[in-house]
C-alpha positions as CSV (number, residue, x, y, z in Angstrom):
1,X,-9.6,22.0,44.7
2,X,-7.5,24.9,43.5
3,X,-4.2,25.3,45.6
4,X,-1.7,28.4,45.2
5,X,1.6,27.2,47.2
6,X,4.3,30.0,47.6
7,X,3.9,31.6,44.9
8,X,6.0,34.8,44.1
9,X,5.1,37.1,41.1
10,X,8.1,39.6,39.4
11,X,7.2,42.2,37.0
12,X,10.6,43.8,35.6
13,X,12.4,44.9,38.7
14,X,9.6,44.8,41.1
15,X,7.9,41.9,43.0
16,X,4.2,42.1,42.7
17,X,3.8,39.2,45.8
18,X,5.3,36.7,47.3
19,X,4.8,34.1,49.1
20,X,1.5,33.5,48.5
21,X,-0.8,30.9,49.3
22,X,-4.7,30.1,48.8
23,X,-7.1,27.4,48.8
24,X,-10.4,27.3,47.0
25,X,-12.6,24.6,47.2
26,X,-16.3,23.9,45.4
27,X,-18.9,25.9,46.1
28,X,-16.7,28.6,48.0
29,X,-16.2,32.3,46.4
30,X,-12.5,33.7,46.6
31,X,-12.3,37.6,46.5
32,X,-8.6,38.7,45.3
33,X,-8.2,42.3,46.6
34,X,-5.4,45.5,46.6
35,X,-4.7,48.5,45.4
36,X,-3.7,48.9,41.4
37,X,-0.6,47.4,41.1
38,X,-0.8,45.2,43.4
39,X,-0.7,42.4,41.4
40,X,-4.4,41.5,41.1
41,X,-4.5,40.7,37.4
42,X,-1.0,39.5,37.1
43,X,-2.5,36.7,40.2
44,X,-5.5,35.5,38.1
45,X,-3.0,35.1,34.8
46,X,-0.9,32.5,36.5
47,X,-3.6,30.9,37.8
48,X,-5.0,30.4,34.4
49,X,-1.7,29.5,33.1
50,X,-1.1,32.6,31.0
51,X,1.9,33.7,33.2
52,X,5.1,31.5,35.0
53,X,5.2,32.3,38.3
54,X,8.7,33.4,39.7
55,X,8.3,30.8,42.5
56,X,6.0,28.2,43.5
57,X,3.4,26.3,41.6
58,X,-0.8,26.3,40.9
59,X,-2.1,22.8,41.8
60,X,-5.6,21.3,40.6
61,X,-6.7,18.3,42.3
62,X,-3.5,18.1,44.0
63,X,-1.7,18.2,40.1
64,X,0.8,20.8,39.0
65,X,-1.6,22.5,36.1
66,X,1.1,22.1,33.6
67,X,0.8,18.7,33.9
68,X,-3.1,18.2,33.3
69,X,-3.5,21.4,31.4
70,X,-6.0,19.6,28.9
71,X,-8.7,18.8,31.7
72,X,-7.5,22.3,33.3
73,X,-8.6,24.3,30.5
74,X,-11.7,22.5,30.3
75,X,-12.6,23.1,33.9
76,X,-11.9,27.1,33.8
77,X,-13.2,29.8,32.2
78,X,-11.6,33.4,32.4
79,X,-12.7,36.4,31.7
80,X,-10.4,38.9,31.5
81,X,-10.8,42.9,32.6
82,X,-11.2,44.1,29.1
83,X,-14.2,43.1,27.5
84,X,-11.9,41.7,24.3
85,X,-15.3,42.1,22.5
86,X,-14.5,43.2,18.6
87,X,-16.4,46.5,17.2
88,X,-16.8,45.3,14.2
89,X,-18.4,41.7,14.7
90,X,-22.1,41.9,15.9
91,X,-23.2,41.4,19.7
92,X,-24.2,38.0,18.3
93,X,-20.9,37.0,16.4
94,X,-18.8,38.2,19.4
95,X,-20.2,35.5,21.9
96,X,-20.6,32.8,19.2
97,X,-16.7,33.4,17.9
98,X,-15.3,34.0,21.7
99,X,-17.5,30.1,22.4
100,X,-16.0,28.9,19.0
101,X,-12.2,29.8,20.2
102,X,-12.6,28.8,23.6
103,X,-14.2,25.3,22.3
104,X,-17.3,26.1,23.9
105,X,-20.2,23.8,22.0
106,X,-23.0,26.6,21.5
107,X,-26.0,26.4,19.2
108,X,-27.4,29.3,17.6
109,X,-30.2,29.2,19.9
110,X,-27.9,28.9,23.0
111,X,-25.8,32.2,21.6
112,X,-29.2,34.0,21.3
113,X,-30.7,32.4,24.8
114,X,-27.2,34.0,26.6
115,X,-27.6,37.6,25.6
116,X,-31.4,37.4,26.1
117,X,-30.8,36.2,29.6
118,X,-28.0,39.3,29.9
119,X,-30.7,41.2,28.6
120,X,-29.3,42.1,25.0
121,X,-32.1,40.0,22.9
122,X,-32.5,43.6,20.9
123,X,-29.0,44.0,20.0
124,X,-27.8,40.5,18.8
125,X,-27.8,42.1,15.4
126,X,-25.8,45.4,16.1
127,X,-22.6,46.0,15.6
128,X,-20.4,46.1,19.6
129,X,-19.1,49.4,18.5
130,X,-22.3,50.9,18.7
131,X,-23.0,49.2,22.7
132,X,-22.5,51.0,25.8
133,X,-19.8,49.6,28.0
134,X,-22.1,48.0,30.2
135,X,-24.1,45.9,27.4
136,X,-20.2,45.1,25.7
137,X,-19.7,43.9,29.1
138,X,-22.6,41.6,29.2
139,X,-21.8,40.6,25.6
140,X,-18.8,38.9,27.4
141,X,-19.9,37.7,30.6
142,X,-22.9,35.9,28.6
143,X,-20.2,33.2,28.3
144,X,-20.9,31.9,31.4
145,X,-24.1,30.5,30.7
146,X,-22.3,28.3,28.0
147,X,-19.0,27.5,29.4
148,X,-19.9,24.5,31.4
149,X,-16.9,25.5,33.2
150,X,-16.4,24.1,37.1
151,X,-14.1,27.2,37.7
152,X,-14.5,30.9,36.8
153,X,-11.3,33.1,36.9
154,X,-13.1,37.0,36.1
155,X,-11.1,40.4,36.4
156,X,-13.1,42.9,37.7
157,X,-17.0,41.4,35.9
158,X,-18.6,44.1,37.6
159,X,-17.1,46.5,36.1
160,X,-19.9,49.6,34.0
161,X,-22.6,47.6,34.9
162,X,-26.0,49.2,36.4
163,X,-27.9,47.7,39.5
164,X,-30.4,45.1,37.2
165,X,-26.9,43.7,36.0
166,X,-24.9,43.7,39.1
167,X,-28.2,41.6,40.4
168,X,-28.0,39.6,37.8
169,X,-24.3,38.6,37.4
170,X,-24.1,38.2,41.3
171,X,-27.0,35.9,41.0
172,X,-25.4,34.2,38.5
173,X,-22.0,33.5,40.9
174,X,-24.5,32.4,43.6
175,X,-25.9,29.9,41.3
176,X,-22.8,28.9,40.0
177,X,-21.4,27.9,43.6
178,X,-24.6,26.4,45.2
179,X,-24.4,23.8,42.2
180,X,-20.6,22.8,43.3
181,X,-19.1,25.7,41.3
182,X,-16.1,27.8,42.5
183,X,-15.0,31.5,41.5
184,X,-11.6,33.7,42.0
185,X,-12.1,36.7,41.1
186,X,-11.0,40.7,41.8
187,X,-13.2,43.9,42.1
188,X,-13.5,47.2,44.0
189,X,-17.1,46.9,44.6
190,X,-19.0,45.2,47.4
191,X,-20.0,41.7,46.9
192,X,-23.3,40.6,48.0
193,X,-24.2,37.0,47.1
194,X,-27.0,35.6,49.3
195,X,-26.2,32.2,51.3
196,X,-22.3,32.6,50.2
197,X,-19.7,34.1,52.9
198,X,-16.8,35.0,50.6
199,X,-12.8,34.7,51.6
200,X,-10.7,37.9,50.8
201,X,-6.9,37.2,49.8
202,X,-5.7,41.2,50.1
203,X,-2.6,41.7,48.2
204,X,-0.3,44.8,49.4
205,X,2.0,45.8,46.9
């Protein structure tokens, strides 16, 4: 189980939220909405342990994440609202480097079998800067099929894709949770997984 107890987020002067609290359990779907600025992405950092929060603490299993962050990492994936895909390196090179650096075990085939799935098998060879937003996208949400990963933290993953790959990304999710998986993740867009009732945690700022 993920657990957020009281937590309280402070960027600068202002405070993002407070007293916050959430529960996410296997196989459920958490859907972190608000306006911009309401703290959405600043949320999803310190649950991944990229940010302190001002006030209360991010619990795994019942254990502050700081103090099992090696099995922590290894249970999450997060993707982040930027592709972080790099124009120079190919389609190819970008999922096989982001696997590398996350520790992600990945054989060529595996890289190759990902973007086929996301439906990029023709441009595993070109370069990102000449992909559309939506296939850079897919470049980076391909790591899912690799990660292995219990949890999936994503910032807005739905983001300039078309219908086939909202389908298939939502599909993905579904799949993800019906096998025991859990996911925390933002977006403006409507959510339809079949089989899977998600929770909404609205953040006002």
């Amino acid at each position: 189980m993920l657990e957020g107890k009281n937590l309280a987020c402070v960027r600068g002067e202002r405070t993002l939220f407070d007293h916050l609290n959430f529960t996410l359990n296997a196989g459920e779907l958490l859907l972190v909405q608000g306006a911009n600025g309401s703290g959405k992405t600043s949320l999803l950092r310190t649950v991944c342990g990229l940010l302190t929060p001002e006030f209360g603490e991010i619990l795994w299993d019942g254990e502050k994440i700081g103090a099992v962050r090696e099995d922590y990492q290894a249970a999450m994936v997060f993707l982040g609202h930027a592709p972080a895909v790099k124009d120079d390196l190919t389609a190819f090179e970008n999922l096989d480097f982001s696997c590398r650096l996350a520790g992600i075990e990945a054989s060529r085939e595996d890289v190759k079998g990902a973007l086929g799935h996301f439906g990029l098998g023709h441009c595993l060879e070109l370069p990102a800067k000449s992909l559309s937003q939506g296939q850079r996208r897919r470049v980076a949400l391909a790591r899912l099929l690799l990660a292995k990963a219990k949890l999936w933290i994503l910032d807005e993953p739905l983001v300039a894709l078309d219908q086939a790959a909202l389908h298939l990304v939502q599909t993905l999710i579904g799949d993800h949770l019906q096998s025991g998986g859990m996911a925390l993740l933002t977006t403006h867009q409507m959510v339809s997984i079949p089989g899977i009732e998600p929770r909404v945690l609205q953040l006002t700022p």
